[in-house]
MIDO-554115 format. One record per residue (C-alpha): residue number from 0; x, y, z; residue in three letters. Coordinates in Angstrom, 2 decimals. Example, Ala and Ser with C-alpha at 12.3 -4.5 7.8 and 13.67 -1.06 7.14 Angstrom:
BEGIN
[0; [12.30; -4.50; 7.80]; "ALA"];
[1; [13.67; -1.06; 7.14]; "SER"];
***
This chain:
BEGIN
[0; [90.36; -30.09; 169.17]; "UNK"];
[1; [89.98; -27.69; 166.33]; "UNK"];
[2; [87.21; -24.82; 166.73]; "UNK"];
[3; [85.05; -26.08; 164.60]; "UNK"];
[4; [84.94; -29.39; 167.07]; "UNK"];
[5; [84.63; -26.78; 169.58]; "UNK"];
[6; [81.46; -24.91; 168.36]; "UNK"];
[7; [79.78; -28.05; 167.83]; "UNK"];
[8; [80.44; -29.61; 171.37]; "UNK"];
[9; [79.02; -26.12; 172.69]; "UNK"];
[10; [75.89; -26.24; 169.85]; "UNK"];
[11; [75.03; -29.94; 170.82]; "UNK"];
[12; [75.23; -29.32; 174.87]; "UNK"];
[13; [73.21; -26.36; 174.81]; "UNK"];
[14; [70.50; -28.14; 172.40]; "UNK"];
[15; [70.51; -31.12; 175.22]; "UNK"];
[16; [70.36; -28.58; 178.17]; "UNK"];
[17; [67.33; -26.80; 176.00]; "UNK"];
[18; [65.57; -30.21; 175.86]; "UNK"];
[19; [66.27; -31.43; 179.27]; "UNK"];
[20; [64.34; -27.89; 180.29]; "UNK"];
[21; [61.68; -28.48; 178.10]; "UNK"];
[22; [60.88; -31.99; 179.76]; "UNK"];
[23; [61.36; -30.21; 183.53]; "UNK"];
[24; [58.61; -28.06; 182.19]; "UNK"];
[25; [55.36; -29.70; 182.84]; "UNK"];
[26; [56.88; -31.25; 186.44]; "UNK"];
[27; [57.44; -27.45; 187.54]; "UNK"];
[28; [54.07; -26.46; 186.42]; "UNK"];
[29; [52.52; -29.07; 188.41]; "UNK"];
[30; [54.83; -28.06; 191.31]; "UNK"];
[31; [53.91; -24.49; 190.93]; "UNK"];
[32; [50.01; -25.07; 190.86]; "UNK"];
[33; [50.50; -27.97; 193.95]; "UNK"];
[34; [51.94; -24.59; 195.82]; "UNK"];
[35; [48.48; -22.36; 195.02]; "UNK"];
[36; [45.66; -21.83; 197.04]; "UNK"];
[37; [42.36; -22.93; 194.76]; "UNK"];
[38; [41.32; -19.75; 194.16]; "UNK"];
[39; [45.06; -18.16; 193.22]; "UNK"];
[40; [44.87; -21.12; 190.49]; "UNK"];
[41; [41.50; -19.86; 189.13]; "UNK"];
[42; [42.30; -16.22; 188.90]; "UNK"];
[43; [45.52; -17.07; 187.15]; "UNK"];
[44; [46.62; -20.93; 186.24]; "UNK"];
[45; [49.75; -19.97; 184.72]; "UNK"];
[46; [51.16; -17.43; 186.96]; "UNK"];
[47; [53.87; -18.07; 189.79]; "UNK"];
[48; [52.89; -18.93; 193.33]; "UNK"];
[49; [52.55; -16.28; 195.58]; "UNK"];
[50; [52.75; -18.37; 198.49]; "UNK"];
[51; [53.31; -21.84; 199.14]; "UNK"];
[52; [50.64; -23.68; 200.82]; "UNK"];
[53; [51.94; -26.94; 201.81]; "UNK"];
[54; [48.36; -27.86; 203.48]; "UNK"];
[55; [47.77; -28.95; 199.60]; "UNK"];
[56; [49.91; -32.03; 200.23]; "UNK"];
[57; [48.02; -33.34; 203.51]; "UNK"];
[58; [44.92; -32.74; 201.83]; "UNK"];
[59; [45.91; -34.86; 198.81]; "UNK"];
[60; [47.15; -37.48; 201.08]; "UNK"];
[61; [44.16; -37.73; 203.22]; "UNK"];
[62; [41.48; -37.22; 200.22]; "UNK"];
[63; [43.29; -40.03; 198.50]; "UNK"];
[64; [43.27; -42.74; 201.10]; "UNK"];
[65; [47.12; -43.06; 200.15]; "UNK"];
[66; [48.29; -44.75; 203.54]; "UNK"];
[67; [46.46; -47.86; 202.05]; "UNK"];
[68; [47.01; -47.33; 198.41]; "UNK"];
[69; [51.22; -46.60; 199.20]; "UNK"];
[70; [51.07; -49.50; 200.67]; "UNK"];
[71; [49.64; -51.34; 197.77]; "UNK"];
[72; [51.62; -50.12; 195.29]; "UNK"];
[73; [54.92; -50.67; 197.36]; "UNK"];
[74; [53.34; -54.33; 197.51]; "UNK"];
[75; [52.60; -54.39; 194.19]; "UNK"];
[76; [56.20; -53.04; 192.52]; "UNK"];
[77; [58.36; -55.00; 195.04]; "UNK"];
[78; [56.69; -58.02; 194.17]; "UNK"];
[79; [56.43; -57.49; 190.27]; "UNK"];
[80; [59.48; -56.46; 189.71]; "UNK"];
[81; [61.43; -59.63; 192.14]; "UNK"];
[82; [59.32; -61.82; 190.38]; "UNK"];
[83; [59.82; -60.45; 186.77]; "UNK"];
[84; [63.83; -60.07; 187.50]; "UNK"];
[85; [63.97; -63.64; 188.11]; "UNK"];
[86; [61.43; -65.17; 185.71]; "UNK"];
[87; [63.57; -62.99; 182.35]; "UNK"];
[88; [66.63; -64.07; 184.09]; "UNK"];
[89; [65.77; -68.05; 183.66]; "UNK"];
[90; [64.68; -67.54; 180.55]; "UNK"];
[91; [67.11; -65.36; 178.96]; "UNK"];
[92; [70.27; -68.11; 179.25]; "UNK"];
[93; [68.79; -71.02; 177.57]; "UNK"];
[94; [67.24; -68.76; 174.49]; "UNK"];
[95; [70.44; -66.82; 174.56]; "UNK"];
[96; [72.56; -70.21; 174.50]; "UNK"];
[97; [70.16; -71.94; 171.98]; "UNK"];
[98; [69.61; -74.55; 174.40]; "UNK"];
[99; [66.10; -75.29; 173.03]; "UNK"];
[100; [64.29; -76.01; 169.75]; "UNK"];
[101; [63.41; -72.91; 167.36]; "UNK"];
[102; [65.78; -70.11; 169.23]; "UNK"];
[103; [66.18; -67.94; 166.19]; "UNK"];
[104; [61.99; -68.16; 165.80]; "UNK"];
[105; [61.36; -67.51; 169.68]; "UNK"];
[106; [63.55; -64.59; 169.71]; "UNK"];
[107; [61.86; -62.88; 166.35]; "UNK"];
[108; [58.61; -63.81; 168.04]; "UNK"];
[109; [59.39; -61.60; 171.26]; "UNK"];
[110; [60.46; -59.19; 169.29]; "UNK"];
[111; [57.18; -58.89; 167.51]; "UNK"];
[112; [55.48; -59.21; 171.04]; "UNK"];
[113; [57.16; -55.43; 171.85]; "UNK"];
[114; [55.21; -54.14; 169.41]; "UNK"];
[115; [52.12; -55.93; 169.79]; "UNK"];
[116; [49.16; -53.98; 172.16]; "UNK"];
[117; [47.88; -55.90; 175.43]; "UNK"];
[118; [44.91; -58.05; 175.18]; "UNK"];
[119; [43.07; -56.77; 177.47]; "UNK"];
[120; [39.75; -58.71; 176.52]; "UNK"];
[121; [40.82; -62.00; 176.64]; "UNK"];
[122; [42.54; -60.82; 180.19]; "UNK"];
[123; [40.05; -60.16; 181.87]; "UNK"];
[124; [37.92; -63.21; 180.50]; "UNK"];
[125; [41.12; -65.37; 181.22]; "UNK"];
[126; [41.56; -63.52; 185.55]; "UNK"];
[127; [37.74; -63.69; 185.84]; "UNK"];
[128; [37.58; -67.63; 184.95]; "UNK"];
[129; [40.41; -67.82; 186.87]; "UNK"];
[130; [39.99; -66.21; 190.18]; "UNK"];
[131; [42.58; -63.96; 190.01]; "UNK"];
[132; [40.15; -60.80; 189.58]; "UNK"];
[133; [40.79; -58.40; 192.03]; "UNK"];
[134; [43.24; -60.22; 194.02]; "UNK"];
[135; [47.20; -59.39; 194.81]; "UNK"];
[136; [48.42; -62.36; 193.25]; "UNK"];
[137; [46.44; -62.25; 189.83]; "UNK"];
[138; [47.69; -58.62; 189.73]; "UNK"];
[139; [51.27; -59.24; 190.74]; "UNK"];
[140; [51.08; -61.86; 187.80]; "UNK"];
[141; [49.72; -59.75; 185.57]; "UNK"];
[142; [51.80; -56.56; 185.96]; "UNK"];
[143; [54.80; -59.11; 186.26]; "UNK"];
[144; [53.66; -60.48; 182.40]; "UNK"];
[145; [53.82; -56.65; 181.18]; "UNK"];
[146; [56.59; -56.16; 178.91]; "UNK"];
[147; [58.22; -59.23; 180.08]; "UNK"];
[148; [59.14; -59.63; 176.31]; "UNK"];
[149; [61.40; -56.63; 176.78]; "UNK"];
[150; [62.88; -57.69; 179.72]; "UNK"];
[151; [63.92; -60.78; 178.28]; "UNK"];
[152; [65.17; -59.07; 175.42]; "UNK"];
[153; [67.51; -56.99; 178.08]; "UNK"];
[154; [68.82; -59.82; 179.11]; "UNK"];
[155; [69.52; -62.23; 176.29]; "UNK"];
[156; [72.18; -59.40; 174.97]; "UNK"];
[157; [73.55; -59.66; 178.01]; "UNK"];
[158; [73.74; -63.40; 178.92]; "UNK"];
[159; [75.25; -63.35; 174.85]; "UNK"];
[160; [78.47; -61.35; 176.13]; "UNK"];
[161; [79.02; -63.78; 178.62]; "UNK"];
[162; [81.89; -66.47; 177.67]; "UNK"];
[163; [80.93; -70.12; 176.67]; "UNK"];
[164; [84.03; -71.18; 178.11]; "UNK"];
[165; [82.32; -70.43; 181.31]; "UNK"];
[166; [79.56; -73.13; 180.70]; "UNK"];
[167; [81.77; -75.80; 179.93]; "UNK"];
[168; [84.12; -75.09; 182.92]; "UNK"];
[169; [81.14; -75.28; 184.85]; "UNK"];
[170; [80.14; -78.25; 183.37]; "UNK"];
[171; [83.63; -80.30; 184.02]; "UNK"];
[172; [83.54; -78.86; 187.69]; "UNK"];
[173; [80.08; -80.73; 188.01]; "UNK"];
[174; [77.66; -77.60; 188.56]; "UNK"];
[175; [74.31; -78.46; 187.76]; "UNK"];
[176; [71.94; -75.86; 185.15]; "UNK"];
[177; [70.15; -74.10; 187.75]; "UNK"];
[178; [72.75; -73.83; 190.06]; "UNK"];
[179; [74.95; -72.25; 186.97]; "UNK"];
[180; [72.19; -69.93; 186.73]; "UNK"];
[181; [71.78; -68.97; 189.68]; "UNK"];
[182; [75.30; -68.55; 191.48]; "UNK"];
[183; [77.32; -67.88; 188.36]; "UNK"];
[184; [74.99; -65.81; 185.41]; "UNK"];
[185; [72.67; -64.10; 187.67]; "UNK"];
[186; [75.71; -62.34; 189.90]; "UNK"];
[187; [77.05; -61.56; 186.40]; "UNK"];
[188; [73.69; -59.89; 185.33]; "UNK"];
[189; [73.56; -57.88; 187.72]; "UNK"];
[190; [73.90; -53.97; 185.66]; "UNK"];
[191; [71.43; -55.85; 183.34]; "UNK"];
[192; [69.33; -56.69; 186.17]; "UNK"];
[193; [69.42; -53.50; 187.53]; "UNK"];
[194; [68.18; -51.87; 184.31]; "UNK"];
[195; [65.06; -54.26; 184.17]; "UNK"];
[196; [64.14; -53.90; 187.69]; "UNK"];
[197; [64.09; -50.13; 187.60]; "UNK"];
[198; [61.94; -50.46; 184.13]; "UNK"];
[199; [59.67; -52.51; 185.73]; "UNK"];
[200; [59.45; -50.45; 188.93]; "UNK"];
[201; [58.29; -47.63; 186.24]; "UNK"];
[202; [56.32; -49.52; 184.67]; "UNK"];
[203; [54.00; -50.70; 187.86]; "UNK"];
[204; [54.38; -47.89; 190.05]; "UNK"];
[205; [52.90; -45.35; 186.88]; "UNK"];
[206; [50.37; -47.79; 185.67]; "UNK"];
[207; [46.83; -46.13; 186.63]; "UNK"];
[208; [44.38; -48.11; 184.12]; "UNK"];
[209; [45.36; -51.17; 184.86]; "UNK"];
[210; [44.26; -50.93; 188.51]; "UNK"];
[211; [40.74; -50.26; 187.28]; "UNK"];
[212; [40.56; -52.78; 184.85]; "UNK"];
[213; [41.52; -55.99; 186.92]; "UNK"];
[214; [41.11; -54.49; 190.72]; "UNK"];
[215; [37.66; -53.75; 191.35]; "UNK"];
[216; [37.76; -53.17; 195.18]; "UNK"];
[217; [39.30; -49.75; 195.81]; "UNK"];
[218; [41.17; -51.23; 198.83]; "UNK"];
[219; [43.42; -53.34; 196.73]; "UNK"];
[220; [44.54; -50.28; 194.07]; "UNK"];
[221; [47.80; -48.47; 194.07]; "UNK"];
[222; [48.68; -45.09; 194.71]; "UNK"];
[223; [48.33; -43.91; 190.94]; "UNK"];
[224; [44.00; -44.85; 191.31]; "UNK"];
[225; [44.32; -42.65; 194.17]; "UNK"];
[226; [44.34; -39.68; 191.82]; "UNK"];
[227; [41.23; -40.09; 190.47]; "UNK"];
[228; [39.95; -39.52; 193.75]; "UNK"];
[229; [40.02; -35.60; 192.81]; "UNK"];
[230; [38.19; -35.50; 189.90]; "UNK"];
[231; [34.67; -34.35; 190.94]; "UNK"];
[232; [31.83; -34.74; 188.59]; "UNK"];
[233; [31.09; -31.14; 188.17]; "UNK"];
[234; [34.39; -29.65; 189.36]; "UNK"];
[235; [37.71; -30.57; 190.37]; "UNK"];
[236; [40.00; -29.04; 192.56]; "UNK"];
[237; [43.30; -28.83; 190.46]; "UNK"];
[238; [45.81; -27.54; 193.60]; "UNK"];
[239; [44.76; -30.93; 195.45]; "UNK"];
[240; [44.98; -32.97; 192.65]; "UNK"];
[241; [48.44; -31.86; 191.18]; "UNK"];
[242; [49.65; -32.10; 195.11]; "UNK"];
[243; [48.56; -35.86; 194.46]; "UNK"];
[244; [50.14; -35.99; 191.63]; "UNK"];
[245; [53.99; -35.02; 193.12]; "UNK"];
[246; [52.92; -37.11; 196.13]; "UNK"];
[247; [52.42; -40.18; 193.66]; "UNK"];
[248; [55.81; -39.52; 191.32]; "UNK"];
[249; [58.60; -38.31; 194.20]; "UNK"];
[250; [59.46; -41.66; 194.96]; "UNK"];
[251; [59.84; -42.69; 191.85]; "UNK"];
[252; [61.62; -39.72; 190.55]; "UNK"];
[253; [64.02; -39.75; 193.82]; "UNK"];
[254; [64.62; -43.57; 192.74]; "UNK"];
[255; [65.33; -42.80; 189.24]; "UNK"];
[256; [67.41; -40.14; 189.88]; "UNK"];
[257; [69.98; -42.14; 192.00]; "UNK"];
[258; [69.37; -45.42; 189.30]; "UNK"];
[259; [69.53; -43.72; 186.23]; "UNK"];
[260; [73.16; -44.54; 185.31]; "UNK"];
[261; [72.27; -48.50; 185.73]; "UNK"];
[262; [69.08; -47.73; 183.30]; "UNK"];
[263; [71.28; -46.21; 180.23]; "UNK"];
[264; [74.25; -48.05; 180.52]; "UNK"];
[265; [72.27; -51.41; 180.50]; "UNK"];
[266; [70.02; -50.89; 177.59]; "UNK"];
[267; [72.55; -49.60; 175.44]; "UNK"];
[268; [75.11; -52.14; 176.65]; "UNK"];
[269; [72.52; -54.64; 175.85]; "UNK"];
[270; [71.74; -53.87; 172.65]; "UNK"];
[271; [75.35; -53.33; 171.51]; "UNK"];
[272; [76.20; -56.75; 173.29]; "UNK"];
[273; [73.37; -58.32; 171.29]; "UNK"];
***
Protein backbone atom coordinates (compact mmCIF):
# COMPACT_ATOMS: atom_id res chain seq x y z
CA UNK A 1 0.00 0.00 0.00
CA UNK A 2 1.58 3.06 -1.45
CA UNK A 3 1.28 6.46 0.67
CA UNK A 4 -0.92 7.91 -1.28
CA UNK A 5 -3.42 4.74 -0.43
CA UNK A 6 -2.27 5.50 2.93
CA UNK A 7 -3.34 9.21 3.28
CA UNK A 8 -6.56 8.45 1.87
CA UNK A 9 -7.48 5.45 4.23
CA UNK A 10 -6.47 8.00 7.13
CA UNK A 11 -8.59 11.12 5.22
CA UNK A 12 -11.73 8.82 4.74
CA UNK A 13 -11.66 7.29 8.54
CA UNK A 14 -11.29 10.48 10.14
CA UNK A 15 -14.20 12.08 7.84
CA UNK A 16 -16.43 8.88 9.10
CA UNK A 17 -15.27 9.29 12.79
CA UNK A 18 -16.18 13.29 12.24
CA UNK A 19 -19.68 12.22 11.08
CA UNK A 20 -20.33 9.48 13.46
CA UNK A 21 -19.65 12.51 16.22
CA UNK A 22 -21.79 14.75 14.60
CA UNK A 23 -24.83 12.22 14.79
CA UNK A 24 -23.78 11.40 18.77
CA UNK A 25 -24.33 15.08 19.04
CA UNK A 26 -27.92 15.74 19.63
CA UNK A 27 -28.18 12.19 21.86
CA UNK A 28 -25.46 13.81 24.28
CA UNK A 29 -27.24 17.04 24.40
CA UNK A 30 -30.33 15.41 25.42
CA UNK A 31 -28.28 13.34 27.93
CA UNK A 32 -26.64 16.39 29.24
CA UNK A 33 -29.96 18.45 29.77
CA UNK A 34 -31.81 14.89 31.21
CA UNK A 35 -28.77 15.35 33.96
CA UNK A 36 -29.88 19.29 34.89
CA UNK A 37 -31.92 20.48 37.49
CA UNK A 38 -34.86 22.82 35.71
CA UNK A 39 -33.53 25.78 36.71
CA UNK A 40 -29.57 24.93 35.74
CA UNK A 41 -31.29 24.34 32.14
CA UNK A 42 -32.88 27.85 32.16
CA UNK A 43 -29.91 29.82 33.29
CA UNK A 44 -27.80 28.07 30.71
CA UNK A 45 -29.34 25.29 28.08
CA UNK A 46 -26.17 24.67 26.48
CA UNK A 47 -23.73 24.44 29.21
CA UNK A 48 -22.42 21.08 30.89
CA UNK A 49 -24.13 19.54 33.88
CA UNK A 50 -22.96 20.47 37.04
CA UNK A 51 -24.49 17.69 38.71
CA UNK A 52 -26.37 14.81 37.75
CA UNK A 53 -29.77 14.51 39.04
CA UNK A 54 -30.99 11.16 38.30
CA UNK A 55 -34.49 12.02 40.15
CA UNK A 56 -35.18 13.41 36.39
CA UNK A 57 -35.60 9.82 35.23
CA UNK A 58 -38.27 8.67 38.00
CA UNK A 59 -40.03 11.72 37.40
CA UNK A 60 -40.28 11.09 33.64
CA UNK A 61 -41.29 7.61 34.31
CA UNK A 62 -43.97 8.33 36.74
CA UNK A 63 -45.33 11.66 34.84
CA UNK A 64 -45.55 9.49 31.78
CA UNK A 65 -47.61 6.58 32.98
CA UNK A 66 -44.77 4.43 31.20
CA UNK A 67 -45.37 1.10 33.26
CA UNK A 68 -48.58 0.88 31.04
CA UNK A 69 -47.39 2.50 27.91
CA UNK A 70 -43.83 0.03 28.03
CA UNK A 71 -45.97 -2.41 28.18
CA UNK A 72 -47.89 -1.43 25.14
CA UNK A 73 -45.32 -0.75 23.03
CA UNK A 74 -43.40 -4.06 23.95
CA UNK A 75 -46.97 -5.53 22.91
CA UNK A 76 -47.18 -3.63 20.10
CA UNK A 77 -43.38 -4.23 18.42
CA UNK A 78 -43.30 -7.96 19.38
CA UNK A 79 -46.40 -8.49 17.72
CA UNK A 80 -45.79 -6.25 14.54
CA UNK A 81 -42.75 -7.21 13.82
CA UNK A 82 -43.59 -11.56 14.27
CA UNK A 83 -46.38 -10.88 12.25
CA UNK A 84 -44.70 -8.70 9.50
CA UNK A 85 -41.50 -11.25 9.47
CA UNK A 86 -43.75 -13.92 8.51
CA UNK A 87 -46.38 -12.28 6.28
CA UNK A 88 -42.97 -10.68 3.75
CA UNK A 89 -41.54 -14.04 4.21
CA UNK A 90 -44.69 -15.90 2.37
CA UNK A 91 -44.82 -13.51 0.04
CA UNK A 92 -41.39 -12.88 -0.98
CA UNK A 93 -40.79 -16.74 -2.51
CA UNK A 94 -43.58 -16.96 -4.89
CA UNK A 95 -42.94 -13.17 -6.36
CA UNK A 96 -39.28 -13.91 -6.17
CA UNK A 97 -39.84 -17.40 -8.07
CA UNK A 98 -42.47 -15.90 -10.51
CA UNK A 99 -44.84 -18.34 -9.33
CA UNK A 100 -47.82 -16.05 -10.11
CA UNK A 101 -49.27 -13.93 -12.94
CA UNK A 102 -47.67 -10.31 -13.59
CA UNK A 103 -44.30 -10.79 -11.28
CA UNK A 104 -42.24 -8.28 -13.17
CA UNK A 105 -45.51 -5.66 -12.72
CA UNK A 106 -46.03 -6.59 -8.89
CA UNK A 107 -42.50 -6.05 -8.11
CA UNK A 108 -42.30 -2.40 -10.04
CA UNK A 109 -45.56 -1.76 -8.23
CA UNK A 110 -43.93 -2.24 -4.63
CA UNK A 111 -41.34 -0.46 -5.61
CA UNK A 112 -43.43 2.55 -6.38
CA UNK A 113 -45.33 1.81 -3.02
CA UNK A 114 -41.74 2.87 -1.10
CA UNK A 115 -42.11 5.99 -2.32
CA UNK A 116 -45.64 6.57 -2.07
CA UNK A 117 -46.92 8.60 1.45
CA UNK A 118 -49.50 6.68 3.83
CA UNK A 119 -53.11 7.24 3.34
CA UNK A 120 -53.95 8.17 6.28
CA UNK A 121 -57.60 9.39 5.34
CA UNK A 122 -58.91 6.55 3.87
CA UNK A 123 -57.27 4.66 7.14
CA UNK A 124 -58.94 5.87 9.42
CA UNK A 125 -62.34 5.82 7.40
CA UNK A 126 -61.39 2.13 6.48
CA UNK A 127 -60.38 1.13 10.99
CA UNK A 128 -63.42 3.24 11.98
CA UNK A 129 -65.96 1.19 9.60
CA UNK A 130 -64.16 -1.54 10.62
CA UNK A 131 -63.84 -1.72 14.31
CA UNK A 132 -60.41 -1.78 14.55
CA UNK A 133 -60.18 1.95 15.98
CA UNK A 134 -58.44 2.02 19.01
CA UNK A 135 -57.99 -1.56 19.50
CA UNK A 136 -54.55 -3.82 19.71
CA UNK A 137 -55.34 -5.80 16.86
CA UNK A 138 -56.37 -2.98 14.28
CA UNK A 139 -53.08 -1.35 15.43
CA UNK A 140 -50.88 -4.41 15.32
CA UNK A 141 -52.36 -4.68 11.67
CA UNK A 142 -51.77 -1.47 10.84
CA UNK A 143 -48.20 -0.86 12.07
CA UNK A 144 -47.59 -4.50 10.66
CA UNK A 145 -48.87 -2.96 6.91
CA UNK A 146 -46.16 -0.04 7.37
CA UNK A 147 -43.48 -0.41 4.97
CA UNK A 148 -44.34 -3.92 4.41
CA UNK A 149 -43.46 -3.07 0.71
CA UNK A 150 -39.88 -2.73 1.89
CA UNK A 151 -39.78 -5.64 3.75
CA UNK A 152 -40.80 -7.64 0.98
CA UNK A 153 -38.42 -6.03 -1.11
CA UNK A 154 -35.62 -7.31 1.61
CA UNK A 155 -36.57 -10.41 1.08
CA UNK A 156 -37.25 -11.15 -2.56
CA UNK A 157 -33.26 -10.36 -3.12
CA UNK A 158 -32.75 -12.73 -0.82
CA UNK A 159 -35.10 -15.69 -1.59
CA UNK A 160 -33.44 -14.76 -5.50
CA UNK A 161 -29.87 -16.03 -4.22
CA UNK A 162 -31.30 -19.05 -3.12
CA UNK A 163 -30.74 -22.14 -5.67
CA UNK A 164 -33.69 -23.46 -7.86
CA UNK A 165 -32.18 -26.71 -7.67
CA UNK A 166 -33.38 -26.60 -4.17
CA UNK A 167 -37.13 -26.38 -5.24
CA UNK A 168 -37.08 -29.12 -7.49
CA UNK A 169 -35.19 -31.45 -5.04
CA UNK A 170 -37.80 -30.59 -2.78
CA UNK A 171 -40.29 -31.24 -5.11
CA UNK A 172 -39.03 -35.02 -6.11
CA UNK A 173 -38.61 -35.67 -2.24
CA UNK A 174 -42.47 -34.88 -2.00
CA UNK A 175 -42.37 -31.61 0.29
CA UNK A 176 -45.36 -29.74 -0.08
CA UNK A 177 -45.19 -25.43 -0.82
CA UNK A 178 -45.73 -24.35 2.59
CA UNK A 179 -43.85 -26.81 4.20
CA UNK A 180 -40.80 -25.76 1.65
CA UNK A 181 -41.38 -22.45 2.97
CA UNK A 182 -41.43 -22.90 6.06
CA UNK A 183 -38.71 -25.59 7.09
CA UNK A 184 -36.37 -25.01 4.18
CA UNK A 185 -36.47 -20.92 2.91
CA UNK A 186 -37.40 -19.39 6.10
CA UNK A 187 -34.23 -21.11 8.17
CA UNK A 188 -32.30 -19.88 5.11
CA UNK A 189 -33.65 -16.24 5.55
CA UNK A 190 -32.74 -15.93 8.52
CA UNK A 191 -29.74 -12.69 8.24
CA UNK A 192 -32.54 -11.34 5.92
CA UNK A 193 -35.00 -11.86 8.53
CA UNK A 194 -33.06 -10.45 11.03
CA UNK A 195 -32.57 -7.19 9.10
CA UNK A 196 -36.45 -6.76 8.65
CA UNK A 197 -37.34 -7.52 12.11
CA UNK A 198 -34.95 -5.01 13.60
CA UNK A 199 -36.39 -2.35 10.84
CA UNK A 200 -39.61 -3.00 11.89
CA UNK A 201 -38.83 -2.95 15.61
CA UNK A 202 -37.59 0.79 14.64
CA UNK A 203 -40.11 1.49 12.88
CA UNK A 204 -43.00 0.73 15.71
CA UNK A 205 -41.17 1.33 18.73
CA UNK A 206 -40.30 5.31 17.28
CA UNK A 207 -43.63 5.83 15.72
CA UNK A 208 -45.37 8.66 18.00
CA UNK A 209 -48.20 10.01 15.48
CA UNK A 210 -49.50 7.09 14.67
CA UNK A 211 -50.61 6.30 18.23
CA UNK A 212 -52.71 9.45 18.15
CA UNK A 213 -54.17 9.01 15.00
CA UNK A 214 -55.75 5.42 15.31
CA UNK A 215 -55.55 4.94 19.38
CA UNK A 216 -57.76 7.27 20.97
CA UNK A 217 -57.77 5.87 24.58
CA UNK A 218 -54.48 6.86 26.23
CA UNK A 219 -54.37 3.39 27.91
CA UNK A 220 -53.76 1.57 24.70
CA UNK A 221 -50.64 4.06 23.37
CA UNK A 222 -47.01 3.22 23.44
CA UNK A 223 -44.25 4.58 25.21
CA UNK A 224 -43.31 7.24 22.43
CA UNK A 225 -47.25 9.14 23.28
CA UNK A 226 -45.93 9.09 26.65
CA UNK A 227 -43.74 12.06 25.78
CA UNK A 228 -46.20 14.31 25.07
CA UNK A 229 -47.19 14.00 28.48
CA UNK A 230 -44.52 16.92 29.25
CA UNK A 231 -45.50 19.41 27.09
CA UNK A 232 -47.55 21.87 29.23
CA UNK A 233 -49.68 24.41 27.57
CA UNK A 234 -47.89 27.39 28.85
CA UNK A 235 -44.57 25.79 29.82
CA UNK A 236 -42.77 22.69 29.64
CA UNK A 237 -40.30 21.30 31.74
CA UNK A 238 -37.42 20.33 29.27
CA UNK A 239 -35.05 18.22 32.05
CA UNK A 240 -38.24 15.84 32.52
CA UNK A 241 -39.04 15.64 29.15
CA UNK A 242 -35.54 14.88 27.58
CA UNK A 243 -35.24 12.22 30.71
CA UNK A 244 -38.40 10.75 28.81
CA UNK A 245 -36.95 10.95 25.92
CA UNK A 246 -33.58 8.54 26.84
CA UNK A 247 -36.09 6.50 28.87
CA UNK A 248 -38.14 5.92 25.52
CA UNK A 249 -34.87 5.31 23.00
CA UNK A 250 -32.32 3.08 25.47
CA UNK A 251 -33.91 0.04 24.59
CA UNK A 252 -33.91 0.53 21.32
CA UNK A 253 -30.50 1.94 21.02
CA UNK A 254 -29.09 -1.02 23.40
CA UNK A 255 -30.95 -3.38 20.74
CA UNK A 256 -29.50 -1.76 17.81
CA UNK A 257 -26.30 -1.61 19.04
CA UNK A 258 -25.88 -5.44 19.56
CA UNK A 259 -28.12 -5.98 15.94
CA UNK A 260 -26.55 -3.60 13.88
CA UNK A 261 -24.22 -5.96 11.96
CA UNK A 262 -27.48 -8.16 10.90
CA UNK A 263 -29.12 -4.62 9.73
CA UNK A 264 -26.11 -3.61 7.17
CA UNK A 265 -25.07 -6.77 6.04
CA UNK A 266 -28.73 -7.71 5.05
CA UNK A 267 -29.75 -4.69 3.16
CA UNK A 268 -26.75 -4.45 1.26
CA UNK A 269 -26.58 -8.21 0.75
CA UNK A 270 -30.06 -7.89 -0.45
CA UNK A 271 -29.77 -5.47 -2.80
CA UNK A 272 -26.56 -6.84 -4.35
CA UNK A 273 -28.31 -10.38 -4.37
CA UNK A 274 -31.23 -8.76 -6.19
Amino acid sequence: MNRTTKLSYAFAHVFLIMCSLLMLLPILMILNISLKTNTEFLNSPMAIASSLNFDNFAEAWKQGDMIINFKNSLIYTFCSTVLTCVVASLAAYPISRKHIRGTGFLLGLIGITLFLPDGIVPLLFFMKYTSLLNTYGGYILLSSGINMALMVFILVGFVKNIPGELDEAAAIDGCGYFRYILTIIIPLLKPAISTVAMLKIINVWNDFINPYLYLTDKEKRPLTSGLYLFVGEFSTNWTIMAAGIIIVAAPLVLVYLFLQKYIISGVSSGALKG
